[in-house]
N, C-alpha and C positions, 0 to 999 in steps of 0.2 A: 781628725780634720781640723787645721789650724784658723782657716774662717770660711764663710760661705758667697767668697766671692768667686764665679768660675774662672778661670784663667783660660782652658781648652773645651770646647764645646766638639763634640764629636754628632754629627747627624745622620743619621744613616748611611755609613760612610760604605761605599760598594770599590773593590780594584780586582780586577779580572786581565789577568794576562791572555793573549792572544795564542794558542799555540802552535795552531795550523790553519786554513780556510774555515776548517769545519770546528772545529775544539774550542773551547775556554776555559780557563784554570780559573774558579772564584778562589782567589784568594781570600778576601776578606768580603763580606756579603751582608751588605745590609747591618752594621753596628755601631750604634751609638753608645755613649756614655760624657760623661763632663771630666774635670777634675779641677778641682778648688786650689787654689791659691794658698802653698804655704805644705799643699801636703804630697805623701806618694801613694799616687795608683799602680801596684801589681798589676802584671796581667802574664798570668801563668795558662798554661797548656801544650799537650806534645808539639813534639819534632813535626813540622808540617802543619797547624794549626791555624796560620796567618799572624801570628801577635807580632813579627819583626814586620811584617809588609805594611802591616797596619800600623805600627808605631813610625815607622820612616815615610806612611801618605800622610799620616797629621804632619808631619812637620814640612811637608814638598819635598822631601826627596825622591819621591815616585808622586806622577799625577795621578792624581783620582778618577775613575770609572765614572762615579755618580756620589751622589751626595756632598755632603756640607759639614767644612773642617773650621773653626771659628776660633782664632786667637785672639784674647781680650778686643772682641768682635771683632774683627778684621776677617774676611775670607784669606785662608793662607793660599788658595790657589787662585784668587784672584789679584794678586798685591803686585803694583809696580816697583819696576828696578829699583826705585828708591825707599819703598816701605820691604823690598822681601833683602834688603841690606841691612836696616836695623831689625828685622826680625832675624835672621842668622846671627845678632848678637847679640840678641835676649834668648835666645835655643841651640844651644848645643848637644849633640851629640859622642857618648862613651860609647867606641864598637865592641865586640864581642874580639874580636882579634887582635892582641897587642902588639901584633909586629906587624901585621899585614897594613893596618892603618896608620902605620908611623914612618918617615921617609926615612930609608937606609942609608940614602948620602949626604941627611943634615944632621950636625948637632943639634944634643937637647935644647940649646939655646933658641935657637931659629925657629926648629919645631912648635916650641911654646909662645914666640914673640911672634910668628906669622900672626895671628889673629893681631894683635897690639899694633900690630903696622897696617894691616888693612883698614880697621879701626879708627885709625890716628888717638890709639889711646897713651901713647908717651910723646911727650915733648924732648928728646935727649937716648943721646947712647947710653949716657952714665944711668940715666932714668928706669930705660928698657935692661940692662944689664940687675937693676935694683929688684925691679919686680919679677923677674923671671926667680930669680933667687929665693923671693917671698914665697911664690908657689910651690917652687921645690920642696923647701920646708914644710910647705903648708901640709903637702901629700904625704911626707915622711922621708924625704929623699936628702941629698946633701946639695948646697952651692955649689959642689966643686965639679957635681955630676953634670952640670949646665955645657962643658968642655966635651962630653965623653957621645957617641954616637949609640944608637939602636943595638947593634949588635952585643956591645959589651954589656948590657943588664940582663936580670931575669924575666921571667913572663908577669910575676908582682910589681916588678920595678918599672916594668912597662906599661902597665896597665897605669899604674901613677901617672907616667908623665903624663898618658892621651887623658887621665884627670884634667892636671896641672893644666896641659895644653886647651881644653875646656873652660876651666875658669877662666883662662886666661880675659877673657874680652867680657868680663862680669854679668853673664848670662844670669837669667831669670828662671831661667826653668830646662833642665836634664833630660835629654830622653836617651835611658840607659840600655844598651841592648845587649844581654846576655853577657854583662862584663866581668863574670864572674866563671865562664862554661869554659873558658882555655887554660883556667888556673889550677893549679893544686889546690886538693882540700884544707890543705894547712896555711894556703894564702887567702880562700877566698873569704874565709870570715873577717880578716883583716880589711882588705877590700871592702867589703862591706860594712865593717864597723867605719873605715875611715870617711864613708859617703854619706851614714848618717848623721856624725859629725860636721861634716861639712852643711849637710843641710841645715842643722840646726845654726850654725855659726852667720851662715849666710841668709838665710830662708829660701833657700831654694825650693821652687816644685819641682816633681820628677815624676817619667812613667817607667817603671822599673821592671825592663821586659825577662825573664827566666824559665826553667823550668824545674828549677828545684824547690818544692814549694818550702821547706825548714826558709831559706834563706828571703826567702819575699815574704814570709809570717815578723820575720826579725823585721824586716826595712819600711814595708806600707803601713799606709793608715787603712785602704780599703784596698781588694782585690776581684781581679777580673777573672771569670777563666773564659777562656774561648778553646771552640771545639772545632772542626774544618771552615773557616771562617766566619764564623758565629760570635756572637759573647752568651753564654748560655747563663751564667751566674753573677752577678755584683755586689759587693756588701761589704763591710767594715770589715778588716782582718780579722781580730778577735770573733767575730760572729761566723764570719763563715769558717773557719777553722772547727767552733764548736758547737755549730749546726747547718753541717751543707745540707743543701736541698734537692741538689741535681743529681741524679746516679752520677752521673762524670764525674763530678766533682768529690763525689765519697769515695766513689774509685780511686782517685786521686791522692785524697788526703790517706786512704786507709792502705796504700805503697811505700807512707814516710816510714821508714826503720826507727824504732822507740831504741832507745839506748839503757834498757833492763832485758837482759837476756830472760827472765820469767814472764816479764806481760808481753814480750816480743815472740814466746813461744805459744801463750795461750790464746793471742789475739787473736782475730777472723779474716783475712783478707780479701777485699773484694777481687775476683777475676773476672775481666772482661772477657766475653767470647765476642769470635771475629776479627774479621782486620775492617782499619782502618778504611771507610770508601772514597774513592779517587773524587780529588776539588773538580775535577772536570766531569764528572758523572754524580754527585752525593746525592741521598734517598730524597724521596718525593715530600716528603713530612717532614720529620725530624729527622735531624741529619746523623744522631744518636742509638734513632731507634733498631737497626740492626745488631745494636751490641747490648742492648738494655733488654732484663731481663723481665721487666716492668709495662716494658713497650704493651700498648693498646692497639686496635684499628686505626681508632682516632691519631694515634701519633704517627703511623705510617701513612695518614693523607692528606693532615695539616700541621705545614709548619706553624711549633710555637713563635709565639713572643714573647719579648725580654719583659714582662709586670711587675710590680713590686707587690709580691704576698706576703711580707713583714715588713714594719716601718725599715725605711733605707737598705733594706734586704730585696732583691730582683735576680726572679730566676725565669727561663726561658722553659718549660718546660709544663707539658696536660698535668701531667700528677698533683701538682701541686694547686 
């Protein structure tokens, strides 16, 4: 954690989609958390979890349900046309899809210089022409590729520009979602080596949403896991890596593949039983406890809460 000013306050942030007269899908249920200024919060957990619904209600792409989202205090869902204009260029968003999120009928130029003209951040063609180029470079790309459209790159190469196209308007803070899950294994360490680069170069904050967790141990200062819309654990990378607290979370980390074929053969694996239970029906307690083999009474009739039982370590969960 680079200082202890927050930048994103998260308060019990609730988004429940509608999905018939009778039904609701909690997506994301009740979860707080902060993130400081300068650093990156992970927030890992399965397919269907809530971490992209939740990361796209902090920033207004989706309104919120209930609760309270707080940019260096400002309500993001309260902000008028004139404050939610420079909040879009202090927060940018990397999608999880490099082509999907990139228009196929403009040059790389355009693509990246749209932010810079809504902006008014260049004074000049010659100017805008300058800076599109700096980015390119910046990401790893060529000047010349500013010419060339979507279709002719790779899924890496594409993932750069929607970078590039990001800095473009000197954003303050990232919110990265899954920019890593469309890539090849041989590009996304690249990817990710070159983001936390750029963090560093820039100071950017970031919430760096995945579900690989090697790759969010490499990039955060602290990590989140969230479980059917929950945050069940929070805590410093290094700590929670070498002392989860949560079953979920040990289940989790004890999935990662070790790269010694001897301690990868003698290891223990945890296996969860059960499936996953539906956002629109999850258990009366904890939303955990039909898969945990630890489960109590007590955890099938109240839900936990998120407490810190070690300094700056918070886990949701009776056992502890």
């Amino acid at each position: 954690m680079k200082t202890e000013k927050v930048i994103l306050e998260v308060k019990n942030l609730k988004k429940y989609f509608r999905v018939d007269s009778r039904r609701v899908l909690k997506a994301v249920d009740d979860v707080s958390f902060q993130i400081y200024e300068g650093e990156t919060l992970g927030i890992v957990g399965e397919s269907g979890c809530g971490k992209t619904t939740c990361g796209r209600t902090c920033i207004g792409v989706y309104d919120k349900t209930d609760g309270q989202v707080l940019y260096r205090g400002q309500d993001v869902h309260q902000m008028n046309k004139v404050q939610k204009k420079e909040f879009t260029k202090q927060v940018q968003m990397i999608f999880q899809d490099p082509y999907s999120s990139l228009d196929p009928r403009k040059k790389v130029h355009d693509i990246i210089a749209e932010g810079m003209r809504i902006h008014h951040l260049v004074d000049s063609g010659a100017q805008e022409v300058e800076e599109v180029q700096k980015l390119l470079l910046q990401v790893g790309l060529n000047a010349e590729h500013a010419s060339r459209y979507v279709h002719e790159f790779s899924g890496g190469q594409r993932q750069r520009i929607g970078i590039a196209r990001a800095l473009a308007v000197n954003p303050e803070f990232l919110l990265c979602d899954e920019p890593i899950s469309a890539l090849d294994v041989s590009v996304q360490a690249q990817i990710v080596n070159l983001l936390v680069r750029l963090q560093k170069e820039r100071g950017l904050t970031s919430m760096f949403i995945a579900h690989d967790l090697s790759m969010v141990k490499h990039i955060s200062d602290r990590v989140g896991v969230m479980y059917l819309g929950n945050m069940v654990e929070l805590a410093a990378s290094r700590e929670l890596y070498r002392n989860p607290l949560h079953p979920y979370t040990q289940a989790l980390l004890s999935a990662i593949p070790i790269p010694n074929p001897e301690i990868e053969k003698n290891r223990k694996q945890i296996h969860l039983a059960g499936e996953i239970p539906s956002p629109m029906n999850p258990p009366k307690g904890c939303h955990f406890c039909n898969r945990c083999s630890r489960a109590k009474d007590r955890c099938r009739m109240e839900a936990p809460v998120l407490r810190e039982v070690e300094p700056q370590h918070y886990v949701a969960c009776h056992l502890q």
